[in-house]
Each structure stands twice: as structure tokens, then as C-alpha cells.
GUTIBA-447626 format. One record per residue: x, y, z of N, C-alpha, C in turn; residue number from 1. Coordinates in Angstrom, 3 decimals, always signed. Atoms other than C-alpha are relative to their C-alpha. Last residue first. Layout:
// residues N
      n_X      n_Y      n_Z     ca_X     ca_Y     ca_Z      c_X      c_Y      c_Z num
        X        Y        Z        X        Y        Z        X        Y        Z NUM
...
// end
This chain:
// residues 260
      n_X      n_Y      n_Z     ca_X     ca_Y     ca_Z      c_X      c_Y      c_Z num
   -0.096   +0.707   +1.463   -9.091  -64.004  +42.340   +1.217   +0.929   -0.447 260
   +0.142   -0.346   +1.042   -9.119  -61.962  +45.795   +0.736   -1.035   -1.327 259
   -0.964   -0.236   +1.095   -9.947  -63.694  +48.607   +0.167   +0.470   -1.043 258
   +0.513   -1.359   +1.345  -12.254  -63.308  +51.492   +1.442   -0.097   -0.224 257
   -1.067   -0.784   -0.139  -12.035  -66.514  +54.410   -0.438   +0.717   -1.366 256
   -0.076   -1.032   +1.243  -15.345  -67.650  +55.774   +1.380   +0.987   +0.074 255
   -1.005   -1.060   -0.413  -15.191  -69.341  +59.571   -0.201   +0.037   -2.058 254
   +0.117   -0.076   +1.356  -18.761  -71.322  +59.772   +1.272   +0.859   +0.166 253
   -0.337   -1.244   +0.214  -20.037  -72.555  +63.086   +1.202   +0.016   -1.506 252
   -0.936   -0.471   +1.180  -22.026  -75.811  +62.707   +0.523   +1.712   +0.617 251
   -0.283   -1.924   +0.212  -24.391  -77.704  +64.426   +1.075   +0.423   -0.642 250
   -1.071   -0.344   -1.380  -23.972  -81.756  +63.183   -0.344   +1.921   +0.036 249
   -0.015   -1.297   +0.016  -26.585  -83.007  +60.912   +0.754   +0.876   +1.107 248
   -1.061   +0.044   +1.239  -26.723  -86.671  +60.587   +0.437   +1.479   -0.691 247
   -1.012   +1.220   +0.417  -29.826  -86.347  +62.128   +0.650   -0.001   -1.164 246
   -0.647   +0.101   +1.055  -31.406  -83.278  +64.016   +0.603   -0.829   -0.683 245
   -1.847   +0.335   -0.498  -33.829  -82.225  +66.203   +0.561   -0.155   -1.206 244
   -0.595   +0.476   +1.519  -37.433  -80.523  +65.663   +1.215   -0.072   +0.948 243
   +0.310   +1.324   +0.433  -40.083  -80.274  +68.721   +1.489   -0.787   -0.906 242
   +1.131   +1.268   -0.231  -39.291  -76.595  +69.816   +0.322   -1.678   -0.005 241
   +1.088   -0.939   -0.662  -36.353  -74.683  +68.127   -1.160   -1.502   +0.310 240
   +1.409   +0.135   +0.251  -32.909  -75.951  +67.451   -0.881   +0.526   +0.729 239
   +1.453   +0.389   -0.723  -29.446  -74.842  +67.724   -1.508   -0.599   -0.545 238
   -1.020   +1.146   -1.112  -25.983  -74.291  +66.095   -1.050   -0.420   +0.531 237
   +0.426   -0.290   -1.183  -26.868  -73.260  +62.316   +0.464   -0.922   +1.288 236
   +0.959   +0.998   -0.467  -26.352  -75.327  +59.139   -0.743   +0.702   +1.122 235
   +0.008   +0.482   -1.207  -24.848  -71.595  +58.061   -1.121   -1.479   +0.406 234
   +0.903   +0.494   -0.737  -25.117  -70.804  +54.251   +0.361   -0.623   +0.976 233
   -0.368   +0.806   -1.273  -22.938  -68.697  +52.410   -0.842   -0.516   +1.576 232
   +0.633   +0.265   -1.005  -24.037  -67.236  +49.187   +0.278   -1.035   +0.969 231
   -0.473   +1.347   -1.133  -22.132  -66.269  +46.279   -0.613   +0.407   +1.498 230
   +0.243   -0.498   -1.522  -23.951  -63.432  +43.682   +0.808   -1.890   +0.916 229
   -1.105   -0.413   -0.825  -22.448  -63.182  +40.413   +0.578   -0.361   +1.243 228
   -0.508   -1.172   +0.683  -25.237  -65.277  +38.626   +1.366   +0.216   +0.847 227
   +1.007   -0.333   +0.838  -26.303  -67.766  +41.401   -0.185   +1.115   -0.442 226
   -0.238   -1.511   +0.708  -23.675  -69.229  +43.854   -0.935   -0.096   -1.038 225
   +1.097   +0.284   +1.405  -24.408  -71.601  +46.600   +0.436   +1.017   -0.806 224
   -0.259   -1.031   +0.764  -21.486  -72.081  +49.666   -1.218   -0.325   -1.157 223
   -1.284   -0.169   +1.171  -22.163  -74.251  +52.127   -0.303   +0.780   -0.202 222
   -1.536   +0.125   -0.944  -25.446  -75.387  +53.773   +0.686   +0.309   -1.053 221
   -0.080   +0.356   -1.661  -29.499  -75.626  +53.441   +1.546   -0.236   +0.461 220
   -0.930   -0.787   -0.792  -30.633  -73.932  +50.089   +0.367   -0.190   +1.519 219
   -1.294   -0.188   +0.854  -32.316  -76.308  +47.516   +1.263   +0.934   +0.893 218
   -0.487   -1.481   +0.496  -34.810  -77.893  +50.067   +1.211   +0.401   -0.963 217
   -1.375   -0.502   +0.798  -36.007  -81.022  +49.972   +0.388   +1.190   -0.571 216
   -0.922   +1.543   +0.281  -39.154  -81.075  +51.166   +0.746   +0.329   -0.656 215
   +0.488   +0.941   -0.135  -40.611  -76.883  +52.361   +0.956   -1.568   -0.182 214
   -0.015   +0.826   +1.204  -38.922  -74.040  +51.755   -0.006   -1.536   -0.125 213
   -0.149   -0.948   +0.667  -39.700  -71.610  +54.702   +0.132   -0.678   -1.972 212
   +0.707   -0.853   -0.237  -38.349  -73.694  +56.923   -0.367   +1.040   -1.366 211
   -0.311   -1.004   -0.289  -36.362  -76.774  +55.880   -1.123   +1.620   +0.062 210
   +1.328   -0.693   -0.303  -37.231  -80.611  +55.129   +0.686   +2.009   +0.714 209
   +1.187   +0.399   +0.136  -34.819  -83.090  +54.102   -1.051   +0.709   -0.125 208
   +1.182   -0.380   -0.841  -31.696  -81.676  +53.505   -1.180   -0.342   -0.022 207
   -0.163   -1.781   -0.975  -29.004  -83.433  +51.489   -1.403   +0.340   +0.615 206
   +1.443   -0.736   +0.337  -29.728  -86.425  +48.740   +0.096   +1.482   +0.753 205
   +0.366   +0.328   +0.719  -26.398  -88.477  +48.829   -1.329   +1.392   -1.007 204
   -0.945   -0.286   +0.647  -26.351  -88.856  +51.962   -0.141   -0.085   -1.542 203
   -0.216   +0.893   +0.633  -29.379  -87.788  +53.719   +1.098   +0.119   -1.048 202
   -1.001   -0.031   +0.811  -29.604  -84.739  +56.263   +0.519   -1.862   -0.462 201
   -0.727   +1.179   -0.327  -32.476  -84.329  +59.046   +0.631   -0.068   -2.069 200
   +0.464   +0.648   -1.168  -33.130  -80.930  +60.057   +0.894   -1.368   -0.325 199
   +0.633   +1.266   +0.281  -32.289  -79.523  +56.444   -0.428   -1.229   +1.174 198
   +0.100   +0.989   +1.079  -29.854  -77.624  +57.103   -0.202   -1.160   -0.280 197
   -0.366   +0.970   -0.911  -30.822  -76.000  +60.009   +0.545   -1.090   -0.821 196
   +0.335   +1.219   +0.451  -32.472  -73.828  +57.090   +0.398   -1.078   +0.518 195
   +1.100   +0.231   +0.033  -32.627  -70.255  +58.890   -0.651   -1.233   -0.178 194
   +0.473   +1.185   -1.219  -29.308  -69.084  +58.204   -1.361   -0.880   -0.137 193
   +1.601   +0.589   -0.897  -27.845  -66.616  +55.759   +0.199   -1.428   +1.001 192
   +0.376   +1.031   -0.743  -24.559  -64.708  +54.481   -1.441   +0.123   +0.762 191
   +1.431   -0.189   -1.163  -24.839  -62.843  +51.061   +0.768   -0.821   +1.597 190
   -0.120   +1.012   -0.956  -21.465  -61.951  +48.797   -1.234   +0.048   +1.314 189
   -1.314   +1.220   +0.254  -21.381  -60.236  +45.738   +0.248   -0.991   +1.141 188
   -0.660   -0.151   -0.947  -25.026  -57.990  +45.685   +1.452   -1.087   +0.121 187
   -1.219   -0.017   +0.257  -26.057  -57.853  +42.181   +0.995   +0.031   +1.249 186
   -0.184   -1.100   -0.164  -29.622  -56.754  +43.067   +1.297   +0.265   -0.604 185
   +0.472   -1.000   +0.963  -30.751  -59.629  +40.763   +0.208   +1.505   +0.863 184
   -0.869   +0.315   +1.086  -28.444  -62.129  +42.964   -0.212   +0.832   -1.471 183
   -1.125   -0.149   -0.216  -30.351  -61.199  +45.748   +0.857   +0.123   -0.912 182
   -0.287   -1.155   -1.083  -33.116  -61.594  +45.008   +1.346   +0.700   -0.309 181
   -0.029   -0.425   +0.964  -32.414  -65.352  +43.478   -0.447   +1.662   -0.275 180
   -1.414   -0.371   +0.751  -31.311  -65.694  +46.511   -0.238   +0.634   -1.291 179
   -0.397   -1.417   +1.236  -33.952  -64.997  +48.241   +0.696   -0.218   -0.695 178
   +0.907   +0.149   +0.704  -34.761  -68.810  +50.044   +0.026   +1.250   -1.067 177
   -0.466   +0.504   +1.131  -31.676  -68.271  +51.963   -0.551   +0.054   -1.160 176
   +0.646   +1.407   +0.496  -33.232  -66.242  +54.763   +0.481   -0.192   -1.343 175
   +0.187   +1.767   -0.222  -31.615  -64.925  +57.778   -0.393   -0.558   -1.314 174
   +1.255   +0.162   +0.110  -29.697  -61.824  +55.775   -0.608   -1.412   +0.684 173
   +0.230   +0.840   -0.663  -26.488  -60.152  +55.935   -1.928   -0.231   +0.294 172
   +1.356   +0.450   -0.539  -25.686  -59.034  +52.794   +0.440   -0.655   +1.205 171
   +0.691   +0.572   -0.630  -22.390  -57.843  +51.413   -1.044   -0.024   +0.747 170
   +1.192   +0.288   -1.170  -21.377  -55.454  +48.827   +0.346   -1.277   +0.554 169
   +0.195   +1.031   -0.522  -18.228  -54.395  +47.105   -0.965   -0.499   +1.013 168
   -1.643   +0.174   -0.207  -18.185  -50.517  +45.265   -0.318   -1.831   +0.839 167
   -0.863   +0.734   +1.054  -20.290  -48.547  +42.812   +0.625   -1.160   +1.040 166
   -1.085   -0.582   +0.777  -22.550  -46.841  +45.860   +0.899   -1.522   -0.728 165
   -1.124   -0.091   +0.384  -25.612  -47.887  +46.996   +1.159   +0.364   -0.756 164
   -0.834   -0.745   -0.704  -28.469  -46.061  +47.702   +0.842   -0.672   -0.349 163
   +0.087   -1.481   +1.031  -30.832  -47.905  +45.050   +1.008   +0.868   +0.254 162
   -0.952   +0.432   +0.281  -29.629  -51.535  +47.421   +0.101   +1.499   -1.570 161
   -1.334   +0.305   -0.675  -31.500  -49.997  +50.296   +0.933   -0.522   -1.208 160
   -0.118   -0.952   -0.130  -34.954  -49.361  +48.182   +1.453   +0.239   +0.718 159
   -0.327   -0.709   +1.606  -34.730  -52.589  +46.611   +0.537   +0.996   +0.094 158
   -1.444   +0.083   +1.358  -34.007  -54.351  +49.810   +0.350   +0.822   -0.774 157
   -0.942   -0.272   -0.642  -37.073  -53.051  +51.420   +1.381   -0.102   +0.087 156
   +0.488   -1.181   +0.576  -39.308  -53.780  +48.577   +1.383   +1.101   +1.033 155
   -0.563   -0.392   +1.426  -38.221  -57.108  +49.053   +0.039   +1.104   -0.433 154
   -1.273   +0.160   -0.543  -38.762  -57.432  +53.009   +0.416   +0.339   -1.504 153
   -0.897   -0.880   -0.917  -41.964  -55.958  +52.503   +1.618   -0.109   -0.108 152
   +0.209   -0.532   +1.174  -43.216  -58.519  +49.581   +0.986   +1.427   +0.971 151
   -1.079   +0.119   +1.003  -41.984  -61.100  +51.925   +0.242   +1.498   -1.269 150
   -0.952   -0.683   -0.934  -44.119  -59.826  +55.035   +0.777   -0.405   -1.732 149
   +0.019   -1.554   +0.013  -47.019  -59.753  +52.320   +1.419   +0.184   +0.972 148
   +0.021   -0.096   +0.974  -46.568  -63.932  +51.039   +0.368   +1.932   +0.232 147
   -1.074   +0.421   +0.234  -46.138  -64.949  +54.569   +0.447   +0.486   -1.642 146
   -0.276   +1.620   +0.639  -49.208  -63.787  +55.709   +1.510   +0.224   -0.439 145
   +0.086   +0.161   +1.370  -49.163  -60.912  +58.304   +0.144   -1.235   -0.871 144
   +0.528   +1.198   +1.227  -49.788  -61.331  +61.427   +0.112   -0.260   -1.135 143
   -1.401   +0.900   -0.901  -47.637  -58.752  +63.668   -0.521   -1.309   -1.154 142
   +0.406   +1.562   -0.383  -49.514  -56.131  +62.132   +0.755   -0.718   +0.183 141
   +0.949   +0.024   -1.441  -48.578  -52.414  +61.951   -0.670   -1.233   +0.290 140
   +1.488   -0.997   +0.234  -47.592  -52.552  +58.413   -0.816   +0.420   +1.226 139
   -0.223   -1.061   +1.080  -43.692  -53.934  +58.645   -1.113   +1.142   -0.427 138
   +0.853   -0.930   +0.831  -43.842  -56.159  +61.696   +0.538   +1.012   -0.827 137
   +0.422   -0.901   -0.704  -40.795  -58.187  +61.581   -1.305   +0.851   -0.306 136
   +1.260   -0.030   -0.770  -41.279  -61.567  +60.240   -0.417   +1.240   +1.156 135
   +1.279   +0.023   +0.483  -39.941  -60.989  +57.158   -0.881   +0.552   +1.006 134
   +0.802   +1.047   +0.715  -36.249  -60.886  +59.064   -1.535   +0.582   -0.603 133
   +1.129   +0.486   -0.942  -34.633  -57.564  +59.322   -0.975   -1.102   -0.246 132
   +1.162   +0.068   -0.197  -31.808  -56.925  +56.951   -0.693   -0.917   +0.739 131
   +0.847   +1.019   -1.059  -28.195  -55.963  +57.121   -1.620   +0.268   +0.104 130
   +0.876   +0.241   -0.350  -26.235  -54.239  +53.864   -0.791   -1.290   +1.688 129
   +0.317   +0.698   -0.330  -22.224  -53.781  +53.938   -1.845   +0.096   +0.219 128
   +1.415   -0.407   -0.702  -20.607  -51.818  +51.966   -0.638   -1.149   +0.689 127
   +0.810   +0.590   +0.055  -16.840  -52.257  +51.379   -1.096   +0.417   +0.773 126
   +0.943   +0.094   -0.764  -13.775  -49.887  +52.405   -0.900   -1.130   -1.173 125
   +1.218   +0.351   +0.622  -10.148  -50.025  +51.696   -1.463   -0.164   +1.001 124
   +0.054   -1.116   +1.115   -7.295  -48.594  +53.795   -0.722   -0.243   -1.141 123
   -1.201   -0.161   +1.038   -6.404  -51.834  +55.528   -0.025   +1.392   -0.722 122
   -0.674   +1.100   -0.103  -10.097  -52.605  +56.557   +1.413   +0.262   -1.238 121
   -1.535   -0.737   +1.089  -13.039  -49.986  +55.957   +1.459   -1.164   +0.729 120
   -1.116   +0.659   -0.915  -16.678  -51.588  +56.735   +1.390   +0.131   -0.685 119
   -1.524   +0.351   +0.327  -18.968  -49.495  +55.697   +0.505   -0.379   +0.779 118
   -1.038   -0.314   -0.470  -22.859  -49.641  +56.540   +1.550   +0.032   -0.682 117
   -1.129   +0.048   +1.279  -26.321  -50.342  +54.715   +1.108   +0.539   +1.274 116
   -1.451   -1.181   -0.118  -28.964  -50.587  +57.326   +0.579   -0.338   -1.116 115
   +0.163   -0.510   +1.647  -32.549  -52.689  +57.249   +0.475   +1.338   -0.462 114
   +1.149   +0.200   +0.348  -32.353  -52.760  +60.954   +0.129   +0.393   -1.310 113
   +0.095   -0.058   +1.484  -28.500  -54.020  +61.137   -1.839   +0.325   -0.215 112
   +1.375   +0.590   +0.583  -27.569  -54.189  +64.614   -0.432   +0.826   -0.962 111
   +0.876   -0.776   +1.005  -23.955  -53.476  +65.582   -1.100   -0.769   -0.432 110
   +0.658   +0.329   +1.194  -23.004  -54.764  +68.921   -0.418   +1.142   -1.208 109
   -0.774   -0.743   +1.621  -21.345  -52.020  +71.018   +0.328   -1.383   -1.141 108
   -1.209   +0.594   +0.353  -21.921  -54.174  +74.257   +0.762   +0.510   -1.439 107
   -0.824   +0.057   -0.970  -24.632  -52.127  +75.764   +1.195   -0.298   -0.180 106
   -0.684   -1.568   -0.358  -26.143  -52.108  +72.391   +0.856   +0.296   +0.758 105
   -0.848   +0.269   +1.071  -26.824  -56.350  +72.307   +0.965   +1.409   -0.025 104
   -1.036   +0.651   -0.929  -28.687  -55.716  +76.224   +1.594   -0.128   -1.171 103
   -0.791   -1.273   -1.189  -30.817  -52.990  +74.523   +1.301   -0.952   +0.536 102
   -1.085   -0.701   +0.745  -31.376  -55.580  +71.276   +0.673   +1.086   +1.179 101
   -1.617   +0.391   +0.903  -31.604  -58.500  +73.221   +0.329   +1.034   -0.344 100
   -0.637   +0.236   -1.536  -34.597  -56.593  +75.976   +0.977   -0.598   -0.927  99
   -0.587   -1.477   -1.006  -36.441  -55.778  +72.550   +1.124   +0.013   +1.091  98
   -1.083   -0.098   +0.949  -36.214  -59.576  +71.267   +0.537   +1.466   +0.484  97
   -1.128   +1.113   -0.153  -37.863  -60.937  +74.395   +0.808   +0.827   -0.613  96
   -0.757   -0.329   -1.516  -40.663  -58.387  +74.328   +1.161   -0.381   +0.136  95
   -0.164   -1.130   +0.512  -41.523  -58.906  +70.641   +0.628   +0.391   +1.041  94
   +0.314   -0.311   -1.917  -41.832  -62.773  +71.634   +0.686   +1.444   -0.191  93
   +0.884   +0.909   -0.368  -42.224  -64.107  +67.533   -0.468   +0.532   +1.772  92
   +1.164   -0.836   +0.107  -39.830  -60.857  +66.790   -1.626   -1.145   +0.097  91
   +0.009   -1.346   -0.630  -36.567  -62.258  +67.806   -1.443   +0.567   -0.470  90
   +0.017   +0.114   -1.674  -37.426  -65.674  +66.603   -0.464   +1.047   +0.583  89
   +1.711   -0.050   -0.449  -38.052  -64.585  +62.936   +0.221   -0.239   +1.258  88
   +0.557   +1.480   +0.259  -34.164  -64.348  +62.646   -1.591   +0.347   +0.474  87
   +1.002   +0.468   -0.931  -32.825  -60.446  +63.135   -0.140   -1.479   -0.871  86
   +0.867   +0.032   +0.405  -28.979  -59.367  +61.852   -1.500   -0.884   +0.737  85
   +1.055   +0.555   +0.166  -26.192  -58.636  +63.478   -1.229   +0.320   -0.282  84
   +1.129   -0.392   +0.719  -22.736  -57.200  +62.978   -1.356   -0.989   +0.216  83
   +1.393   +0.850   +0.610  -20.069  -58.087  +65.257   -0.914   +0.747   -0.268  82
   +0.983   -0.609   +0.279  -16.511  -56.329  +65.951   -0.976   -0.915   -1.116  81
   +0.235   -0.806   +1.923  -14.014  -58.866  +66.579   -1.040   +1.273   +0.465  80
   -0.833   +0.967   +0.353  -12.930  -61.017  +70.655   -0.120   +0.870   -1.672  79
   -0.656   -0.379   +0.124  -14.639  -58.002  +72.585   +1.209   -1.017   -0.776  78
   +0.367   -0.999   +0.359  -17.952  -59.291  +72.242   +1.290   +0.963   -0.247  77
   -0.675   -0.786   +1.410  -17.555  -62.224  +72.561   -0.108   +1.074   -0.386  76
   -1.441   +0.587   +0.003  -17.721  -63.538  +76.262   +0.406   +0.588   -1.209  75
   -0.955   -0.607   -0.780  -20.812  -61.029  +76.410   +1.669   -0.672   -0.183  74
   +0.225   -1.089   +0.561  -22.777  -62.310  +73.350   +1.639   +0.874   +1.287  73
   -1.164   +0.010   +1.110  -21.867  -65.876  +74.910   -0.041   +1.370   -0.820  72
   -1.300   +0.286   -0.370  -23.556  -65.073  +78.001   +0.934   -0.337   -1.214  71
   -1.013   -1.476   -0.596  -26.024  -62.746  +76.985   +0.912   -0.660   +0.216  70
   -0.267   -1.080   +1.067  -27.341  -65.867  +74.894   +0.384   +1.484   +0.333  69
   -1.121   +0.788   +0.990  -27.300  -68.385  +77.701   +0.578   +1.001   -1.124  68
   -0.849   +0.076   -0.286  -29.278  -65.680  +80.038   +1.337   -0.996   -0.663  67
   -0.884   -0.701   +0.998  -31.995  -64.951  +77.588   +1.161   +0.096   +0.684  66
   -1.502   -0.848   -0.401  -34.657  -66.702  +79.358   +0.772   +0.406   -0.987  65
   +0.703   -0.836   -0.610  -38.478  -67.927  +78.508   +1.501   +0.996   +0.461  64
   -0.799   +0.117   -1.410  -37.354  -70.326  +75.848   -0.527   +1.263   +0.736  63
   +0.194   +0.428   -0.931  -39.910  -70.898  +73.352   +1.305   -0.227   +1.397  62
   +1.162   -0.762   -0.319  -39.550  -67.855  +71.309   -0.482   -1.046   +1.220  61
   +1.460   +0.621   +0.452  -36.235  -68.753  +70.846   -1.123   +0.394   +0.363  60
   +0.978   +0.161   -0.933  -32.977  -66.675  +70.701   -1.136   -0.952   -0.343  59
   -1.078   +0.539   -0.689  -30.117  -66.453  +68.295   -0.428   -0.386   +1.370  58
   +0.055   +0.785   -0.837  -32.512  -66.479  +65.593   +0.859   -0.227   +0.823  57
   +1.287   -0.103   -0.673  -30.388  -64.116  +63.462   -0.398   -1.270   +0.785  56
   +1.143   +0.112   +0.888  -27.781  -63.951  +60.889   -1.196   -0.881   +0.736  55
   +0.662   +0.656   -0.951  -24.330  -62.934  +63.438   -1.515   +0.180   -0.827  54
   +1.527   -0.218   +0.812  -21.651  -61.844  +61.476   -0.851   -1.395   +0.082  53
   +1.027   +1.190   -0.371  -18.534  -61.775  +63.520   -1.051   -0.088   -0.811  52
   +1.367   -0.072   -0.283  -15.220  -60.077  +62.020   -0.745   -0.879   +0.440  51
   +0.182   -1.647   +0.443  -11.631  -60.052  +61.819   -1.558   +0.193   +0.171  50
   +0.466   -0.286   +1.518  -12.086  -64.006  +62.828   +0.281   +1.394   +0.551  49
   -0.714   -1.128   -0.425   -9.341  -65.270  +65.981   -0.711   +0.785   -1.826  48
   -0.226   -0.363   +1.775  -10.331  -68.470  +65.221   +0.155   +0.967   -0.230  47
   -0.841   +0.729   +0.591   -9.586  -69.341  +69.197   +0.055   -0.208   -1.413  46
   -0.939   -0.589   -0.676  -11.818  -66.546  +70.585   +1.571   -0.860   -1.166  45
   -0.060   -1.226   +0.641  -14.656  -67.927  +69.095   +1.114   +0.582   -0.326  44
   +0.336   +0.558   +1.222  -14.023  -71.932  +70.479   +0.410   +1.302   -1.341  43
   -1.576   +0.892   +0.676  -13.410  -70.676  +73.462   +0.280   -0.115   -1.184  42
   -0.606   -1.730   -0.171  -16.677  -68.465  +73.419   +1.955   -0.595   -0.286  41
   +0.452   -0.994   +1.096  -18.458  -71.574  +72.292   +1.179   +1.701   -0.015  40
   -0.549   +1.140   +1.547  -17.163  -74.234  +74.791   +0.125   +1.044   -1.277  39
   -1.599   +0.218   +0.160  -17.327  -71.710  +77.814   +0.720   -0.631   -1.484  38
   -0.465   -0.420   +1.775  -21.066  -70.426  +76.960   +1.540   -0.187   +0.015  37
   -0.545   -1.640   +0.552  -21.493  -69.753  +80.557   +0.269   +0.207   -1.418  36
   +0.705   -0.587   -1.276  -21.233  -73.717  +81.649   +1.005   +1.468   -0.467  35
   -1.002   -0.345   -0.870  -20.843  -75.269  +78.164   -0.139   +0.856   +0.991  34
   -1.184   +0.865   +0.504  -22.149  -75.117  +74.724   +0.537   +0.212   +1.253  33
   -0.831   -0.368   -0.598  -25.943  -73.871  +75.539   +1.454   -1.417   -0.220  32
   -1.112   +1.214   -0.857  -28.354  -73.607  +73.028   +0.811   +0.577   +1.078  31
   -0.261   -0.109   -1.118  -30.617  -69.958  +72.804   +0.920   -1.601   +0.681  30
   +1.915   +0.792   -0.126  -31.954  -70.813  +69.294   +0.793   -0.153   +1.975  29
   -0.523   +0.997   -1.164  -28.178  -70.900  +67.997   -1.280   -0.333   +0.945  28
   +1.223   +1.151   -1.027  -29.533  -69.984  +65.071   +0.699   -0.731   +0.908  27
   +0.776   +0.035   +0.637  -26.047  -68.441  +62.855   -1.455   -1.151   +1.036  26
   +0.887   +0.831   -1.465  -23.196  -67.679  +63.841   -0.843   +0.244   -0.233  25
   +1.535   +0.037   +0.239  -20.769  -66.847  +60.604   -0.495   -0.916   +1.130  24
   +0.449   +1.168   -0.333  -17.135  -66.025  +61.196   -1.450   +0.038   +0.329  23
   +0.689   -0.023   -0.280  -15.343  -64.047  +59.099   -0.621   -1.057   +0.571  22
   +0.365   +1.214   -1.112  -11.670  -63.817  +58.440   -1.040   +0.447   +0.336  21
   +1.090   -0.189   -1.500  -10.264  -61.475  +56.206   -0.393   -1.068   +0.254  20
   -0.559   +0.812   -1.494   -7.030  -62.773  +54.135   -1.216   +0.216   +0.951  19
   -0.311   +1.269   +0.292   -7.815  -59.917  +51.504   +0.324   -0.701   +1.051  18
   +0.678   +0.985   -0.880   -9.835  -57.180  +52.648   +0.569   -1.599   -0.701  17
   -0.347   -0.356   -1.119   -7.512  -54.215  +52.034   -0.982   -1.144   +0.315  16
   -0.909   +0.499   -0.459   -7.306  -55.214  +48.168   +0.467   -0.099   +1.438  15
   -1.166   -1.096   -0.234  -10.784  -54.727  +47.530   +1.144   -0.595   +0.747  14
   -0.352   -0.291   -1.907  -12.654  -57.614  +46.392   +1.202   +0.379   +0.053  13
   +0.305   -1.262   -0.489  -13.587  -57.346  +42.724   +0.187   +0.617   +1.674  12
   -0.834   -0.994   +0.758  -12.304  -60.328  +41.220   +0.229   +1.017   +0.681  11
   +1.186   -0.962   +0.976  -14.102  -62.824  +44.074   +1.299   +1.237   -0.775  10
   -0.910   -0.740   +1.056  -12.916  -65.420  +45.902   -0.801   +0.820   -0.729   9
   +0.931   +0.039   +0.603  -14.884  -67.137  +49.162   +0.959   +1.235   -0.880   8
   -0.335   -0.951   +0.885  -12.942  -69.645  +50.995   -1.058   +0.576   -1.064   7
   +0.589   -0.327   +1.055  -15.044  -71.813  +53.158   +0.855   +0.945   -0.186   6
   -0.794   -0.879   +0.416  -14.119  -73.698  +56.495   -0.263   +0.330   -1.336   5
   -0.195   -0.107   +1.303  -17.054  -75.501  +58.312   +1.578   +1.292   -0.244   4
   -0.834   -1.574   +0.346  -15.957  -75.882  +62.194   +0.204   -0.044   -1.574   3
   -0.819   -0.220   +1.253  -18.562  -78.727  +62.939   +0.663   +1.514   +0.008   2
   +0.451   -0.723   +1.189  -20.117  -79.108  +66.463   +1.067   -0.062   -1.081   1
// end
């Protein structure tokens, strides 16, 4: 896999989070790096991030187990304090995702159902928003079109970003496709997932095809910024079903916070 590295600067970032270290995991789609998650947890352990922030799908709907993904949840769990957020996965096998979040608790995971939190560091604090993919039910239907879970997930934002206070946000969110969202709440730093970026990856041209935003997508890796807002996009480590990947290496993501 790739070990992206990304500095992300900003005026307004409090002086107790300078130098932080985040590390973005993102669709791992129940892979496995190694007998027990050895490669991966190694791997964790050895970037030694201040934080985890974990933007969903970390399960599949077509895998029937959840023993790969307790196993690296468990190897890391005591390596930072991790924040996570849902991927449509977790709520495609409603059963599946339930049995993650009790097993995620156990381990003094934080899970983000469409939360706001502080995260205090050095004697400064920052807010932190986490939201629930689209595809959670929101009306009592599991079906909804794609057009009404969105209108949910926005409305659900709005009302979460009304509560905030004056002071340094981040998002954790699976889906890229908001930004512009996002970038009208004024939030300063998002991380997402969701776009495997771009399944298969041309040089030159970039992502071919991505969920949610059909041929050539505009949001499938790196850093994007739009207005204030900077957005940090995970290729992701796994796949789901049918789809593979070319010229597209998985990816874990280490994000350093600087002040301008």
C-alpha cells in the first residue's frame, strides 16, 4: 500500500495542535494485510499518529465475518485515540454494523452518530463534527432514494454546525461529493473516503469512475480545497464485490496540522 503524506496549514489552527499527526483509514471493506492484521497494525503503530480518524466502510456487506476488522480495530486501539465515522457498508447488513459498533465501544472507540465533540491537545481545544453516512436510515426506511437520504444528511449538518462555537472545526465524513456543503458551513478541515479513487486511475486524467459521482470524478484523492474549507481524501485500503483496482495502490493517509 501507499503511505500518502499531506501537510494541512491553516491561519487559525490553535497553537496546541501544531505538529499533530493524523492518520486517515478509510474503506478497508474488511481486507486483510497480514495474518491478524500484522502488516496494518505494524504499519499503525509505526507512524506513531496523535490521532486515528476512521471515515467508514470498514466492513462489507458482502463479507459474512467481522473477524479481520476486530482484528486490526483491536491491535489499534491502544496505539491513539480513534474517532469513527459510518460508510454505507455498515448500514447495507444493519445486523453486521450493530455487532461493530458494540464490539468498536468495548474498545473505547469513539463513534460519531451525527456528534460534534472536543478534542483539547496542549491546552487548546478544537471541535470536531462526525457524520453518519446517507445511507443510514433517517425516516424509518432503509430504502430511501438517494436524492432524500442526502437531503437528511444535509439538514443534519446544518442543524449540528448551528451549535457550534467560534473556534476550529473538523469533519469527519464518508462522502466527498459535499464539499461544496461543507465549505458553505465554513467547516476548515473535512476528512472523507468512499471514492477508491477512482477504481481504475489514468495518468494524466485521474479517477475513472467513483461511487456516488459517476465518470470521472472530481473528488477521488489528496488534498481539494474549496473556499476556506480543505478536504482530505483517502484512496481507501479495500474493495467491495466485483470492482478492483488499476494503477491505484490502497492507501493509508498520515495528515500533519500546521499553523501558517
Amino acid at each position: 500500500m501507499d503511505i500518502t503524506r499531506i501537510k494541512c496549514q491553516f491561519c487559525d489552527l490553535p497553537a496546541g495542535f501544531e505538529g499533530c499527526r493524523i492518520l486517515h483509514i478509510s474503506d478497508l471493506h474488511n481486507c486483510n494485510y497480514g495474518e491478524r492484521q500484522k502488516n496494518l497494525v505494524k504499519l499503525t503503530e509505526e507512524l506513531q499518529p496523535d490521532y486515528i480518524f476512521m471515515t467508514g466502510d470498514i466492513c462489507d456487506e458482502y463479507h459474512r465475518e467481522l473477524h479481520s476488522v476486530k482484528e486490526y480495530l483491536k491491535g489499534v486501539c491502544r496505539a491513539a485515540p480513534i474517532y469513527y465515522v459510518t460508510g454505507n457498508h455498515e448500514w447495507t447488513r444493519k445486523d453486521r454494523g450493530e455487532d461493530l459498533f458494540v464490539y468498536m465501544k468495548s474498545l473505547g472507540i469513539h463513534i460519531l452518530h451525527d456528534q460534534m465533540v472536543r478534542l483539547e491537545r496542549n491546552g487548546d481545544c478544537i471541535q470536531m463534527i462526525g457524520m453518519d453516512d446517507p445511507y443510514r436510515p433517517r425516516s424509518g426506511k432503509i430504502h430511501e432514494r438517494d436524492r432524500v437520504r442526502a437531503e437528511f444528511f444535509l439538514k443534519d449538518l446544518a442543524c449540528l454546525c448551528k451549535e457550534r462555537k467560534n473556534m476550529f472545526t473538523i469533519l469527519l465524513s464518508h462522502r466527498p461529493e459535499f464539499i461544496q456543503f461543507y465549505a458553505k458551513a465554513q467547516i476548515q478541515l473535512v476528512f472523507a473516503g468512499h471514492a477508491h479513487g477512482g477504481l481504475v486511475r489514468l495518468p494524466g486524467i485521474g479517477g475513472i469512475i467513483a461511487p456516488h459521482q459517476g465518470l470521472f470524478p472530481k473528488y477521488t484523492e489528496g488534498i481539494v480545497e474549496e473556499r476556506n474549507t480543505k478536504m482530505v481524501i483517502s484512496r481507501g485500503m479495500g474493495n467491495s464485490g466485483v470492482f478492483f483496482r488499476i494503477n491505484n495502490k490502497p492507501e493509508v493517509v498520515m495528515a500533519v496540522l500546521n499553523r501558517l
